[in-house]
Rosetta silent file (secondary structure, phi, psi, omega in degrees, C-alpha in Angstrom):
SEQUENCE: XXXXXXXXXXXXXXXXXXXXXXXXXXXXXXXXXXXXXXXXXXXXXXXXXXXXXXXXXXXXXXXXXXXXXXXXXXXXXXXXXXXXXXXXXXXXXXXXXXXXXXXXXXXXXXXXXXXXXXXXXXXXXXXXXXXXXXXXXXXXXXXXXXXXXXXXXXXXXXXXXXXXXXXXXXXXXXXXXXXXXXXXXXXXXXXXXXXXXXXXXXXXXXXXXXXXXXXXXXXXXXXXXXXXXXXXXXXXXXXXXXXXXXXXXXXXXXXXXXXXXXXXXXXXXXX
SCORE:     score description
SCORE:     0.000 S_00000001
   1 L     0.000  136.478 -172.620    0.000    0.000    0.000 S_00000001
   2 L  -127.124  117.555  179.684    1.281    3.279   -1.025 S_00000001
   3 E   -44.088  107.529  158.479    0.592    7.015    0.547 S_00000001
   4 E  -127.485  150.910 -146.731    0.596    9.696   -1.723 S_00000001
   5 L  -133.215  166.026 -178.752    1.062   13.205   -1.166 S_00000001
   6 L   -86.193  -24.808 -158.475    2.049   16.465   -3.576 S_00000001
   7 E  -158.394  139.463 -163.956    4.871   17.222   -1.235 S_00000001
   8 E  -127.156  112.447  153.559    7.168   15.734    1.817 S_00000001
   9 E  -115.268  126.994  155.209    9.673   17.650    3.657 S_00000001
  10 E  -104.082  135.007  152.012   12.146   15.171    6.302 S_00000001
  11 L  -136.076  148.911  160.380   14.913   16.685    8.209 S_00000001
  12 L    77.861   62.541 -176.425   17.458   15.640   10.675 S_00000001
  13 L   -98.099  -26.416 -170.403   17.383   11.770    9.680 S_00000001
  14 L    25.676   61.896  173.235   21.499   11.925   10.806 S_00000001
  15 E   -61.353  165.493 -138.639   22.281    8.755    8.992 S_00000001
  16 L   111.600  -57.741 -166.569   25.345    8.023   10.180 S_00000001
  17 L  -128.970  126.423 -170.611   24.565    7.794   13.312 S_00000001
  18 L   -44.329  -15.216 -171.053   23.380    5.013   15.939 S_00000001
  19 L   -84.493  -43.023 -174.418   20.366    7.555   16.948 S_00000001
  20 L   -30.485  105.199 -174.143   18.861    7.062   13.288 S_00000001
  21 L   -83.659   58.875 -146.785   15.499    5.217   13.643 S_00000001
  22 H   -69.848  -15.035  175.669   16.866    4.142   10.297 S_00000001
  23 H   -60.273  -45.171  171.926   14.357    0.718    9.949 S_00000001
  24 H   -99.884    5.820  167.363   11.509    3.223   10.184 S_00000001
  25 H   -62.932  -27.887  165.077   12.705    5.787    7.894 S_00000001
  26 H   -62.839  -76.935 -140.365   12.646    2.815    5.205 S_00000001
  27 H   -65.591  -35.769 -175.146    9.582    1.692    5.777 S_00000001
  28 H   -72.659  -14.231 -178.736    7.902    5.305    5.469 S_00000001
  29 H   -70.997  -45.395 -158.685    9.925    5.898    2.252 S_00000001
  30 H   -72.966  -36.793 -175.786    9.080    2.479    0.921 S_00000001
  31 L  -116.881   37.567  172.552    5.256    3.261    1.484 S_00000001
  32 E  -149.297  113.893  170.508    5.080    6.993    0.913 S_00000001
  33 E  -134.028  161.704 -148.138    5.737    8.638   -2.886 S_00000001
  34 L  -122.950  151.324  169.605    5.600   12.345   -3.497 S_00000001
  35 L   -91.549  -35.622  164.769    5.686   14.617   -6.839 S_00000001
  36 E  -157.242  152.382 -167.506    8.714   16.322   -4.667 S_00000001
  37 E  -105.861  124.813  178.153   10.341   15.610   -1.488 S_00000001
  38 E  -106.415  157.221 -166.135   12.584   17.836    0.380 S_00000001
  39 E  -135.116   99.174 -161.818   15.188   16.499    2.437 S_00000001
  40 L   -94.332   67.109  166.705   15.658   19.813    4.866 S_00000001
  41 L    78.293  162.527  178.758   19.020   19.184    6.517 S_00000001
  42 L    60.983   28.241  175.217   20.912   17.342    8.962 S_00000001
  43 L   -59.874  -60.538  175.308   20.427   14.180    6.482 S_00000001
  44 E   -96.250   89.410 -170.524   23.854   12.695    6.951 S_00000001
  45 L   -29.210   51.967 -151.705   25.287   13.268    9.527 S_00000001
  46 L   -92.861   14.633  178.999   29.104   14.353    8.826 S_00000001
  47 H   -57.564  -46.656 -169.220   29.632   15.908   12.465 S_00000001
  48 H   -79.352   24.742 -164.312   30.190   12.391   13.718 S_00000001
  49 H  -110.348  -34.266  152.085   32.620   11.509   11.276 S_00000001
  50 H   -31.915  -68.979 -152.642   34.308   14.631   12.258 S_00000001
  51 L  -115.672    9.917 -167.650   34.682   14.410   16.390 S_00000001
  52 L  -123.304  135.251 -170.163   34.719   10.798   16.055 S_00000001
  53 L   -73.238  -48.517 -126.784   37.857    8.202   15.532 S_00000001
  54 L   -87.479 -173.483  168.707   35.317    5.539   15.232 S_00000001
  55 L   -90.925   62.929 -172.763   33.070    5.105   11.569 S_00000001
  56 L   -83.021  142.293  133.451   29.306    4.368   11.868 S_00000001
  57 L   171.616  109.460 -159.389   27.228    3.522    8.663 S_00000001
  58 L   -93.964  158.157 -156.710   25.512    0.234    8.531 S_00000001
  59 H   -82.367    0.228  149.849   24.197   -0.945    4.929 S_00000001
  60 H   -18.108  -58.615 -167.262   20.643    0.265    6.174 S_00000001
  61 H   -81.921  -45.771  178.720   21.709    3.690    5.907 S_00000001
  62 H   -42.272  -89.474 -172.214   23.195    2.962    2.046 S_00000001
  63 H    -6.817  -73.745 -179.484   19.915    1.522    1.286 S_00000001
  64 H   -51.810  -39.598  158.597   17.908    4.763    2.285 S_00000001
  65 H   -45.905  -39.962  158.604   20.107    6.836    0.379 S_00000001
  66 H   -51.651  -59.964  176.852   19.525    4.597   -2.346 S_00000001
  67 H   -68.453  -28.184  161.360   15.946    4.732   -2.199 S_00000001
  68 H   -67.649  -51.682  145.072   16.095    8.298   -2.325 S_00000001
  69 H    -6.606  -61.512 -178.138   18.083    8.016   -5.637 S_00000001
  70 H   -74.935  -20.823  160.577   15.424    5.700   -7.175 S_00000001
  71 H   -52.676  -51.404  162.160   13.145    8.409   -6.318 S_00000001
  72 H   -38.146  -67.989 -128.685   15.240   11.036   -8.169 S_00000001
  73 H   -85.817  -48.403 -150.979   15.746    8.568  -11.373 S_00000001
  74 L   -89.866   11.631  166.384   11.557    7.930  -11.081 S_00000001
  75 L   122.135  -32.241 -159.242   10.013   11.406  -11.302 S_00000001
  76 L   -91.304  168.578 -157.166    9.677   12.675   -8.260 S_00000001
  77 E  -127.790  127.088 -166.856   12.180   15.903   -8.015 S_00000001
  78 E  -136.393  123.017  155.937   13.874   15.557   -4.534 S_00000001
  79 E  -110.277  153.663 -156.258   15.850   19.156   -3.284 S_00000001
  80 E  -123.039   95.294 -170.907   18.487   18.385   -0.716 S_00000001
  81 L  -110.882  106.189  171.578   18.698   21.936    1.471 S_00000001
  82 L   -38.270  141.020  145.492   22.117   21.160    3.543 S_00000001
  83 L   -96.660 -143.611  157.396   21.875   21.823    7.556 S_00000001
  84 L  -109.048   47.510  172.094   24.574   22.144    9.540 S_00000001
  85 L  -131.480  -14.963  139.828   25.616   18.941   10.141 S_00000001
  86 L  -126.082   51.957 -136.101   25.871   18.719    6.608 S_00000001
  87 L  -103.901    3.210  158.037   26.610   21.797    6.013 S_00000001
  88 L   -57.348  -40.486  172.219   30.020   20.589    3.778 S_00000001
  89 H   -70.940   -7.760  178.252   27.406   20.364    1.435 S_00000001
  90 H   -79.277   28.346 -159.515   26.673   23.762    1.063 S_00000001
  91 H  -114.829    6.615 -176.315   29.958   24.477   -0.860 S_00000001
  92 L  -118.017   28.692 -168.308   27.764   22.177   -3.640 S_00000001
  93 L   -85.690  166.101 -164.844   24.832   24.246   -3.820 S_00000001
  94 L    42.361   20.227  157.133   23.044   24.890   -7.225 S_00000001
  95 L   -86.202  167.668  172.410   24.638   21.296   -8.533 S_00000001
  96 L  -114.164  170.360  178.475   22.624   18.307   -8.962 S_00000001
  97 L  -155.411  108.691  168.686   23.832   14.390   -7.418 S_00000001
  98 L    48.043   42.414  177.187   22.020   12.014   -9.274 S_00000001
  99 L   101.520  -45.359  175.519   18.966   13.488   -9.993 S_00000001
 100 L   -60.515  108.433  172.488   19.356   15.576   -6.394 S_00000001
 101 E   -78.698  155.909  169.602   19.069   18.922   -6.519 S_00000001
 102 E  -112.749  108.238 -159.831   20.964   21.178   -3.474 S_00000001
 103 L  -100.720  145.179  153.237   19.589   24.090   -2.945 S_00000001
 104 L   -55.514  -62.150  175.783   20.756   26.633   -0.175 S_00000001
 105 L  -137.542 -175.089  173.558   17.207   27.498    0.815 S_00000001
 106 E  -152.556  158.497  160.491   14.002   27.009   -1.229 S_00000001
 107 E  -110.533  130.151  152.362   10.461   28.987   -1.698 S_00000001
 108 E  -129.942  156.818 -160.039    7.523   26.485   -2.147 S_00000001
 109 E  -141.790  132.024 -136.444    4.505   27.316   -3.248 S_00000001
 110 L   -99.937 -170.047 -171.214    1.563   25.132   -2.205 S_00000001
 111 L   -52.752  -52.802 -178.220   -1.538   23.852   -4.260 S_00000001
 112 L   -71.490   -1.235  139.870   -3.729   26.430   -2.865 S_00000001
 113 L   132.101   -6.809  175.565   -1.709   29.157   -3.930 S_00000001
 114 L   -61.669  130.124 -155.685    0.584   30.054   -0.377 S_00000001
 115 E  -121.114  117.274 -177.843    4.177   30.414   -0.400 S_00000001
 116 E  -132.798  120.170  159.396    6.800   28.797    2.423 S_00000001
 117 E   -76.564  128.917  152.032   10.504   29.468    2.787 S_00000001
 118 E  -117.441  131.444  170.208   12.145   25.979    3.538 S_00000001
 119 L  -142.889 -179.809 -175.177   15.421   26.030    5.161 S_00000001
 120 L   -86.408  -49.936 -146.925   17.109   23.958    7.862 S_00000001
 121 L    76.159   15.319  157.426   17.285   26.903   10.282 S_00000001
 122 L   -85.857   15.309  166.585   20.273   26.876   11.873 S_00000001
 123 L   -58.113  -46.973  130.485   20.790   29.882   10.569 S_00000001
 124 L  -102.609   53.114 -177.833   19.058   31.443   13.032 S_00000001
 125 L   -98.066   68.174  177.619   20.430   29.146   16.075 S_00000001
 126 H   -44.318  -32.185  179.469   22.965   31.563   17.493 S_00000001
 127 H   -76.637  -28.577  155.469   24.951   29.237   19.333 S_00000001
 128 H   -44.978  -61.465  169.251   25.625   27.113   15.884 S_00000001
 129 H   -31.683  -50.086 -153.001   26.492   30.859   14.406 S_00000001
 130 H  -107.407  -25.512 -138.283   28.606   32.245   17.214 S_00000001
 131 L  -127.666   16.474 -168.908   29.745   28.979   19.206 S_00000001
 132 L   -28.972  -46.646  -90.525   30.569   26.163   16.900 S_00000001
 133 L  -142.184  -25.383 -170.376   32.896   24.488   19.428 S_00000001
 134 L   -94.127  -38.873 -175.292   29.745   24.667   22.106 S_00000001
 135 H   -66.232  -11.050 -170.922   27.655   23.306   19.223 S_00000001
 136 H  -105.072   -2.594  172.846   29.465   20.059   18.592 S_00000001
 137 H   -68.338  -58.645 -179.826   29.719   19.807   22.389 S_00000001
 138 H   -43.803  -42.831 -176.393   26.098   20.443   22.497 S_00000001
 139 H   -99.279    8.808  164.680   25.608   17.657   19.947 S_00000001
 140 H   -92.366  -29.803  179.821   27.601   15.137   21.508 S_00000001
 141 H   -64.657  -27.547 -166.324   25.514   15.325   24.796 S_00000001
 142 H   -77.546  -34.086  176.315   22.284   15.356   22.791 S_00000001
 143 H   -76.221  -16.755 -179.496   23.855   11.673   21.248 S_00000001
 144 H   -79.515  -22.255 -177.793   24.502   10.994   24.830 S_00000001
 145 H   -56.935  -91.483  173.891   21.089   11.735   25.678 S_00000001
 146 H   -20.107  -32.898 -152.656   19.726    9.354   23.030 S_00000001
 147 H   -81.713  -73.833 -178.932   21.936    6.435   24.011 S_00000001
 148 H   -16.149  -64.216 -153.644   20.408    6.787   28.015 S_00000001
 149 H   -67.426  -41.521  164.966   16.991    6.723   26.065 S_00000001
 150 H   -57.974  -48.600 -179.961   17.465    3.701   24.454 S_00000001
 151 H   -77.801  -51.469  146.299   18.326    1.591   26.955 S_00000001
 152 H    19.410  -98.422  177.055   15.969    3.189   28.981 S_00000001
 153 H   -57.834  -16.091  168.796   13.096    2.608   26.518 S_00000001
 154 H   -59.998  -72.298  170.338   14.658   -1.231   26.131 S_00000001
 155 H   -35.368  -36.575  171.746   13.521   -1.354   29.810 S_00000001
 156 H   -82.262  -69.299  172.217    9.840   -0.134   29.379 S_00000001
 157 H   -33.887  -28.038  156.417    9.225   -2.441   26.270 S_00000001
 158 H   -50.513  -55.846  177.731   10.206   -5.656   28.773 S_00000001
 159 H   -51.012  -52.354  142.557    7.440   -3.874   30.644 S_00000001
 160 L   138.483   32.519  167.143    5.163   -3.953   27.647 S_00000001
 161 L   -73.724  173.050  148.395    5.123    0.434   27.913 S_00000001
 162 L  -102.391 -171.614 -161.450    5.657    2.273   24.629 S_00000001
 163 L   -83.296  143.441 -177.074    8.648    4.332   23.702 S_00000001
 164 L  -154.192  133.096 -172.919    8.543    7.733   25.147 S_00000001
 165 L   -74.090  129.671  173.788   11.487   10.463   24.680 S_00000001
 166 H   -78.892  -51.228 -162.914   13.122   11.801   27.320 S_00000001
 167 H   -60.793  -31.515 -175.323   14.461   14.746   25.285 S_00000001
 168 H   -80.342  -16.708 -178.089   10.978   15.889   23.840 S_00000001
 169 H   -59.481  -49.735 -161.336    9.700   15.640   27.830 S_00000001
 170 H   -55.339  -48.556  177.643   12.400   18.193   28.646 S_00000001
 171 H   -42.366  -32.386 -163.158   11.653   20.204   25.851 S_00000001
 172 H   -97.608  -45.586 -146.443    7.806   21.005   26.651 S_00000001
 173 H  -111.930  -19.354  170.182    8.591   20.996   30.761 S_00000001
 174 L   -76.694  115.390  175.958   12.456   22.710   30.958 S_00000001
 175 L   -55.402  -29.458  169.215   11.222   26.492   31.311 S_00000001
 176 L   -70.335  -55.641  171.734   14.780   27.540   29.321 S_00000001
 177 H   -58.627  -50.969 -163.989   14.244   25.018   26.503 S_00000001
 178 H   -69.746  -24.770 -175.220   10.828   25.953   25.892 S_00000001
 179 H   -82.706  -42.498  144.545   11.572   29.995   25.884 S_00000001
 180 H     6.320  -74.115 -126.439   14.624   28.532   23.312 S_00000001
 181 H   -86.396  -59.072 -152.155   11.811   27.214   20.941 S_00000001
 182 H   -73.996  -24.852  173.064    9.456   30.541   21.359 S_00000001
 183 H   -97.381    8.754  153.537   12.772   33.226   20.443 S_00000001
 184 H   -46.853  -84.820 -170.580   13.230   30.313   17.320 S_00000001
 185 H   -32.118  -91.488  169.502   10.069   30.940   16.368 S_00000001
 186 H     4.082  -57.788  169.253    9.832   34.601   16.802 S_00000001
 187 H   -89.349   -9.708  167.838   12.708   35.259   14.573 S_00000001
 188 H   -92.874    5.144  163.981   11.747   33.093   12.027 S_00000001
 189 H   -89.515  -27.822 -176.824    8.609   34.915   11.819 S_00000001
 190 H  -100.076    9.906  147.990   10.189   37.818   11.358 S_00000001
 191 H   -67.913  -59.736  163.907   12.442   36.464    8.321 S_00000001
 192 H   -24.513  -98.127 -160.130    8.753   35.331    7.133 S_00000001
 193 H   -46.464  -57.387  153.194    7.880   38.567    6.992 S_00000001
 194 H   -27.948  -85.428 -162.992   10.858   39.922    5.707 S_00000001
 195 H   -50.872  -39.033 -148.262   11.282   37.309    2.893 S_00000001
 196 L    74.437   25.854  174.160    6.926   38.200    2.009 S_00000001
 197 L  -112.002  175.202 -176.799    5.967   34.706    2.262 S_00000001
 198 L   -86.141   -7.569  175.358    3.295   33.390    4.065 S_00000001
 199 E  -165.814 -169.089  157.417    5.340   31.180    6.545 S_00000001
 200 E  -131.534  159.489 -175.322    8.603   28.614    7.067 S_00000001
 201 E  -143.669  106.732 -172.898    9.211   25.120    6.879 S_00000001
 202 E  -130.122  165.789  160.386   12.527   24.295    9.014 S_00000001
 203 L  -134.396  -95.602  163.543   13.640   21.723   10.810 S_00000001
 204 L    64.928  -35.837  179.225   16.933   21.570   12.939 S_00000001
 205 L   -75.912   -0.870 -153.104   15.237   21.977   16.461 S_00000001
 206 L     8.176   55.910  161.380   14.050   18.281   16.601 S_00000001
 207 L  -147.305  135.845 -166.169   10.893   18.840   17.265 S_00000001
 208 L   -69.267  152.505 -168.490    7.622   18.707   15.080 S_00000001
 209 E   167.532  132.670  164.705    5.092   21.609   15.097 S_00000001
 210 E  -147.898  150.022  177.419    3.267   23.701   13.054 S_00000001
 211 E  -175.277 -165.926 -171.384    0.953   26.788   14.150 S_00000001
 212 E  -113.687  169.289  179.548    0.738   30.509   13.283 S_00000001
 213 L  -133.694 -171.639 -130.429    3.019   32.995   14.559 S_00000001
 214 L   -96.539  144.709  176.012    3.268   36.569   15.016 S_00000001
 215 L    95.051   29.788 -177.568    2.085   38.819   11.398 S_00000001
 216 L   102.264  -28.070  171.083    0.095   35.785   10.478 S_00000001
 217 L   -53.733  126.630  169.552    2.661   33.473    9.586 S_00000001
 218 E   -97.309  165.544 -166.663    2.675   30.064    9.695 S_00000001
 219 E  -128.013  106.776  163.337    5.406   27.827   11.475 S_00000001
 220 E  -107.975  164.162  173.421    5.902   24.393   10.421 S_00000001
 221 E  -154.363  131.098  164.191    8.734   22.178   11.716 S_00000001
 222 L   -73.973  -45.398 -158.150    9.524   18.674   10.196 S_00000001
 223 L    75.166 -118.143  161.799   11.047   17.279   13.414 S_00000001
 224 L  -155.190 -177.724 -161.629   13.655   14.154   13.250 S_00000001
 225 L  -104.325  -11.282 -159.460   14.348   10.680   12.525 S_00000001
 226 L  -106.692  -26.869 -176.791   16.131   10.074   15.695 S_00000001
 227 L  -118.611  -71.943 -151.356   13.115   10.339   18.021 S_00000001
 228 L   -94.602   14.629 -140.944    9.732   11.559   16.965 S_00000001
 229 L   -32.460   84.638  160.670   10.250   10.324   13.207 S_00000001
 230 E   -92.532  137.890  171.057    8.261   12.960   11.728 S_00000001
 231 E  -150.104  175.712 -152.952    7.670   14.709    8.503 S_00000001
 232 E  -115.182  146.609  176.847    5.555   17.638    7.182 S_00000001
 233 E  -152.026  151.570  174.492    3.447   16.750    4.181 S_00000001
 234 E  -132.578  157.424 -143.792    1.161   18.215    2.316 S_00000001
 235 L   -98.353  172.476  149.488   -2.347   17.021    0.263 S_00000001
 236 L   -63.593   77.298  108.794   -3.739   17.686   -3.224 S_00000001
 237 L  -131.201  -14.531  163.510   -5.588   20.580   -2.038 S_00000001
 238 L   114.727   13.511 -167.203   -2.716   22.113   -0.355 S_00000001
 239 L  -114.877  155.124 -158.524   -3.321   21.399    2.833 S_00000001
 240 E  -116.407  108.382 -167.469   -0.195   20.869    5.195 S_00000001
 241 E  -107.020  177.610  173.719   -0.460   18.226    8.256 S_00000001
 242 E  -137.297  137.095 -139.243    2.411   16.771    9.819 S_00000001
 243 E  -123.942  127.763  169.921    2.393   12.876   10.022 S_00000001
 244 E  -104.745  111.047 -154.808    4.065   10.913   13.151 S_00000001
 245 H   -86.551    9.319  167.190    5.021    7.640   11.569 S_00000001
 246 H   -74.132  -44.138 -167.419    5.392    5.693   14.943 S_00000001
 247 H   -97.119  -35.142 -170.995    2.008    6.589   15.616 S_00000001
 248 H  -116.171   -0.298  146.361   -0.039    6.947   12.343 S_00000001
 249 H   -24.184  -98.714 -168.723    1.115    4.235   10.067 S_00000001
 250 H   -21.393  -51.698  176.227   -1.062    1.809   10.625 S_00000001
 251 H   -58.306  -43.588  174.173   -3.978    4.015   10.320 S_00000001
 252 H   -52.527  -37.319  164.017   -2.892    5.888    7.577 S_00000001
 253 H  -106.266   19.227 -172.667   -2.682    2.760    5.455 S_00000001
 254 H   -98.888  -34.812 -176.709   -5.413    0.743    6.997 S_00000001
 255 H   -79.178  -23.360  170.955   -7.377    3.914    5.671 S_00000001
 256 H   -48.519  -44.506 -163.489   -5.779    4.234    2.132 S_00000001
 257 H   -82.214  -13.693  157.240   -6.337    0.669    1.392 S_00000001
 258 H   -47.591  -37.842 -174.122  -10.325    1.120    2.521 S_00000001
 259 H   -92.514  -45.965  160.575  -10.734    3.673    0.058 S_00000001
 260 H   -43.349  -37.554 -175.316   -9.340    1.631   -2.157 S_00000001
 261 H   -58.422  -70.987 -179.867  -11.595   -1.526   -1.422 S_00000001
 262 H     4.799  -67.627 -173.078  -14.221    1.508   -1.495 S_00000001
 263 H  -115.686   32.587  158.889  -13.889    2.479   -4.997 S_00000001
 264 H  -110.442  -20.026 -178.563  -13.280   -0.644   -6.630 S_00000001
 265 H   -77.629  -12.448 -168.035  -16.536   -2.350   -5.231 S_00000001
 266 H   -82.206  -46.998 -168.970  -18.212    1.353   -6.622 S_00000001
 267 H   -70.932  -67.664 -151.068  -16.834    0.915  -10.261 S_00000001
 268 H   -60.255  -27.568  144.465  -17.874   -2.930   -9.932 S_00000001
 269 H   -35.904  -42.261  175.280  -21.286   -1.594   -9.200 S_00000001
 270 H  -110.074    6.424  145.265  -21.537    0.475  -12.005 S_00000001
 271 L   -46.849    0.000    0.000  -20.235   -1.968  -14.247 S_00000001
């Protein structure tokens, strides 16, 4: 059974890296196609190749890269807007790789006629900007974080709980992190406004979200691959939801394939 949507944006999949929930990042690729997909930063991880002796990348991680490829070759037009954790890639911007274009930033413009800058956003992440040296600190603790969570979440599944994040608890209930999020926003509303579009579509912040912000503006966030394995998608009519595939598989294709049953017993009716 296959999803289909006009438009996809994933970010912050950090293939690469043991945090990658890279089994279900297949499976949503393998049962989701797109006329174009953006892949908004932080795909591949090259920080950890960087601060790290050791080499992660299991042939999982080929594979998805692969499957994005056959996507490329097979119509759908996939832009690749580097974050900063692949931000090596930005010295390759306005080339193509195999069908992939790389864009620095992008304007899309949706069925119903609305206009969204997509970027990664750490562009306006000061401590990426001003601090690199804090940021790769920052993003080793954040892997350390993960690893705690796993076993962690090993421990609840004996229990027969379901997986629950430590890092997105902190986010909503640490009073610093959350004011963090809300001077994010804030300024990317006012680059919205700036730019004359009607909103952004970032990711970089790992967390999923969309609402309106201040002039009007909407705020989307893809979220990651590592945790909440989220992505922002939008309908034939333009309309832009954001899909949590830990949670809404199942439904999502127990309802596609309904509508399918649906309107094959209706043509065999009016046969």
């Amino acid at each position: 059974m296959t999803l289909y949507y006009q438009t996809v944006w994933i970010s912050d999949t950090h293939l690469g890296t043991k945090g990658c929930k890279a089994e279900y990042l297949r499976d949503f690729l393998d049962h989701v196609e797109c006329d174009t997909l953006y892949l908004v930063g932080d795909i591949i991880d090259l920080w950890s190749w960087n601060v790290k002796s050791d080499f992660y990348w299991p042939i999982l991680h080929s594979d998805i890269v692969q499957q994005v490829i056959n996507k490329a070759k097979t119509g759908t037009r996939v832009i690749y807007i580097p974050g900063n954790h692949d931000e090596q890639l930005r010295k390759h911007v306005g080339t193509e790789f195999n069908g992939i274009e790389i864009h620095l930033n992008a304007i899309h413009q949706t069925v119903d006629g609305r206009r969204f800058l997509v970027m990664h956003g750490d562009e306006f992440d000061s401590i990426v900007c001003h601090n690199k040296s804090l940021a790769y600190v920052g993003g080793e603790a954040y892997e350390l974080l993960l690893v705690v969570n796993r076993w962690f979440n090993n421990i609840r599944k004996c229990f027969g709980y379901r997986y629950w994040s430590l890092s997105a608890f902190l986010k909503t209930k640490v009073k610093n992190i959350v004011q963090v999020m809300d001077n994010y926003q804030h300024i990317l509303s006012l680059e919205a406004q700036r730019r004359q579009v009607d909103g952004v579509i970032c990711g970089h912040i790992h967390h999923a979200d969309m609402r309106e912000m201040e002039f009007g503006k909407i705020y989307c966030n893809t979220g990651d691959w590592v945790e909440s394995c989220t992505a922002l998608v939008e309908d034939e009519e333009g309309q832009l939801s954001i899909i949590n595939w830990l949670d809404d598989s199942y439904q999502l294709l127990d309802a596609a394939n309904s509508l399918i049953k649906d309107e094959a017993e209706a043509l065999a009716k009016a046969a």
